[in-house]
mmCIF file of the C-alpha atoms, coordinates in Angstrom:
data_MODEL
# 
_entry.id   MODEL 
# 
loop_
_atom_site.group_PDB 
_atom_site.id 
_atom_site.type_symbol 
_atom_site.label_atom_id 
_atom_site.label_alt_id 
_atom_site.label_comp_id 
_atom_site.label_asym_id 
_atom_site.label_entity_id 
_atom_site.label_seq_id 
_atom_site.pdbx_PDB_ins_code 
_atom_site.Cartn_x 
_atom_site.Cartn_y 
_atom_site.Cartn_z 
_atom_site.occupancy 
_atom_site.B_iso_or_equiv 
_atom_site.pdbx_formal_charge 
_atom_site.auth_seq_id 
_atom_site.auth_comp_id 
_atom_site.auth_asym_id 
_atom_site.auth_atom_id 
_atom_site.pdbx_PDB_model_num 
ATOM 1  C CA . UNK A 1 1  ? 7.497  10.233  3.578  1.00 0.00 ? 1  UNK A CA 1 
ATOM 2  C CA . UNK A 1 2  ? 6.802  7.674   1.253  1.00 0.00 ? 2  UNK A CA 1 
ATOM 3  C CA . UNK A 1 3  ? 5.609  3.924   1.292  1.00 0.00 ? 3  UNK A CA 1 
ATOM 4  C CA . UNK A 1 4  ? 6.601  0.912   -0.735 1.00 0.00 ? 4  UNK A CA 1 
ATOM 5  C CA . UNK A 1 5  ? 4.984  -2.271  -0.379 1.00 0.00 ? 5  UNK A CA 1 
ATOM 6  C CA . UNK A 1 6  ? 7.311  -5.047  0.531  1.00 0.00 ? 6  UNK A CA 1 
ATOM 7  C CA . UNK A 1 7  ? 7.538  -8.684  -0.707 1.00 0.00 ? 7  UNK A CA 1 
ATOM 8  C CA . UNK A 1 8  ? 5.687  -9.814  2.109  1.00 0.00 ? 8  UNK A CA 1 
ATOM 9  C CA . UNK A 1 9  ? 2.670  -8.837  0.670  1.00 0.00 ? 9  UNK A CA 1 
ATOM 10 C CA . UNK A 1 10 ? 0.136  -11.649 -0.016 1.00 0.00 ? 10 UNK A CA 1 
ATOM 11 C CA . UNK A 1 11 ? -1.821 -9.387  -2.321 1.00 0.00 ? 11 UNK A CA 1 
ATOM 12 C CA . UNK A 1 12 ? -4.946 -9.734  0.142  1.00 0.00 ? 12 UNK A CA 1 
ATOM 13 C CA . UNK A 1 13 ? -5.934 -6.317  -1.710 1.00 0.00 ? 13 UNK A CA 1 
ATOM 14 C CA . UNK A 1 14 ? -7.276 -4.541  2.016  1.00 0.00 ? 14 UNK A CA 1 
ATOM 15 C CA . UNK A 1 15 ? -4.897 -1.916  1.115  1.00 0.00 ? 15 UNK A CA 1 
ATOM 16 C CA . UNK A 1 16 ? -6.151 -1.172  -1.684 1.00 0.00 ? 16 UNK A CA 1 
ATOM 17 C CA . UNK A 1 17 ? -9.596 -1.101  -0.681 1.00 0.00 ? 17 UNK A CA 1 
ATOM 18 C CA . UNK A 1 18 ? -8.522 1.509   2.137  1.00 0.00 ? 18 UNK A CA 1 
ATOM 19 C CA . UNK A 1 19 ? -6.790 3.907   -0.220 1.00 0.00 ? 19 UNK A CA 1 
ATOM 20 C CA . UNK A 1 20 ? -8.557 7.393   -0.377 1.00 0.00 ? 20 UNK A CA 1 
ATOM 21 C CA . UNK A 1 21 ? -6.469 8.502   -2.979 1.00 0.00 ? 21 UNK A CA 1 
ATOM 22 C CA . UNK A 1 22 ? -6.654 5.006   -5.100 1.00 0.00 ? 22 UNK A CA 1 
ATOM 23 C CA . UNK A 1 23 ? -2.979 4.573   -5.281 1.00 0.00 ? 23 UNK A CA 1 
ATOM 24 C CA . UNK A 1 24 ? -2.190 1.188   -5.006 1.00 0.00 ? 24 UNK A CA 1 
ATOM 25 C CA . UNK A 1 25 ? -2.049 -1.358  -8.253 1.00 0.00 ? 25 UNK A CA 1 
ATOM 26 C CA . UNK A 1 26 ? -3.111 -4.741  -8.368 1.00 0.00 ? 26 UNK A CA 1 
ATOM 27 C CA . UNK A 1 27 ? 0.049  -7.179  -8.413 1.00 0.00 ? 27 UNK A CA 1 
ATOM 28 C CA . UNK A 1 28 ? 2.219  -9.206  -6.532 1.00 0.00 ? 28 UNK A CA 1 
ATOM 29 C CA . UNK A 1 29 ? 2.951  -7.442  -4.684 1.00 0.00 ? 29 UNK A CA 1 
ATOM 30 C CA . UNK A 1 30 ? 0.982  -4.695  -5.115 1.00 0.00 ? 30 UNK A CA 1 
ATOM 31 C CA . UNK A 1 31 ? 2.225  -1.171  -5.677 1.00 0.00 ? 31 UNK A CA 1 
ATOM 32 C CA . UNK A 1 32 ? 1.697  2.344   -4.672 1.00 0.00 ? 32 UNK A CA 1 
ATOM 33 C CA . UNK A 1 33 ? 1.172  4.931   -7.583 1.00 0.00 ? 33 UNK A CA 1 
ATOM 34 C CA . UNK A 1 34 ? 3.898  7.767   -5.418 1.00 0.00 ? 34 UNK A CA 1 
ATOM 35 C CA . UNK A 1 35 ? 2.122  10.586  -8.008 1.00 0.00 ? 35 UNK A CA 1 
ATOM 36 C CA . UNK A 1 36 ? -1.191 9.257   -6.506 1.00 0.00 ? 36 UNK A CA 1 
ATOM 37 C CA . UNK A 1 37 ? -0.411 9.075   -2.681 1.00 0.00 ? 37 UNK A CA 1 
ATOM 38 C CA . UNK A 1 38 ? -1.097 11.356  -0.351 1.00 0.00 ? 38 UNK A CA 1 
ATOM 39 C CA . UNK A 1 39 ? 1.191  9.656   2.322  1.00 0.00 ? 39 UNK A CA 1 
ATOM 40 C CA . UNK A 1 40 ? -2.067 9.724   4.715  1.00 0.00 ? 40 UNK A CA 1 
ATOM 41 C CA . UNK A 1 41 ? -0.790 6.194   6.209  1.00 0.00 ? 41 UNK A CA 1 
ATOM 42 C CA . UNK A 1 42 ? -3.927 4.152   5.587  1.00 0.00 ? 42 UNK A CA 1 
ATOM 43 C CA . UNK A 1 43 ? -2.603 1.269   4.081  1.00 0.00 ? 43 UNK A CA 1 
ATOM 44 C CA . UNK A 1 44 ? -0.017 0.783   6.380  1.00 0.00 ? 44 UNK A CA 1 
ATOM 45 C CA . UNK A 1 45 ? -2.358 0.979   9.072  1.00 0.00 ? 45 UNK A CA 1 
ATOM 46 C CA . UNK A 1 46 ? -4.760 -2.270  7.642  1.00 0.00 ? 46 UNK A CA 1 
ATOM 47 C CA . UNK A 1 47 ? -1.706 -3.617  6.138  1.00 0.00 ? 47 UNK A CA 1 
ATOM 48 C CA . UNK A 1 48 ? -2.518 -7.713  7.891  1.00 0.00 ? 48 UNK A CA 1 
ATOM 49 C CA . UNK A 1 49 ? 0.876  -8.892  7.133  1.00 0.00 ? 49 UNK A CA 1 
ATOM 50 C CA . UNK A 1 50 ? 2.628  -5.498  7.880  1.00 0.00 ? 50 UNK A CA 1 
ATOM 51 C CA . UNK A 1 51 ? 4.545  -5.340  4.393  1.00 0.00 ? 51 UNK A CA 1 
ATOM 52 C CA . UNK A 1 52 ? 3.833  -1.537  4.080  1.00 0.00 ? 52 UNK A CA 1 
ATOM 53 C CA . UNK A 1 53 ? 6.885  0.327   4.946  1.00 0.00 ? 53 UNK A CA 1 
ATOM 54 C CA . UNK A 1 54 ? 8.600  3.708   4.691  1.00 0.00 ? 54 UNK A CA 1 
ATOM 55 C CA . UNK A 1 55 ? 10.677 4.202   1.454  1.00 0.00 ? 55 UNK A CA 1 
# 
């Protein structure tokens, strides 16, 4: 299972900072590197505006 980061993201960056695996890229809105995740859920979990979702 994948995640994509939705355009309700408000770039707040607390995904980012979560990521074990450093997948997700600065942007608006930000991105997740899929060769980088591990699909482990974190950033969906801290996600304050809930824009993380399953691809």
């Amino acid at each position: 299972m994948a995640y994509l980061i939705t355009d309700e993201c408000v770039a707040c960056g607390t995904c980012a900072e979560e990521c074990p695996a450093d997948a997700i890229e600065e942007g608006e809105p930000y991105t997740i590197n899929d060769e980088k995740c591990t699909e482990c859920g974190s950033c969906v979990e801290v996600c304050p505006v809930e824009a993380i979702t399953e691809k």
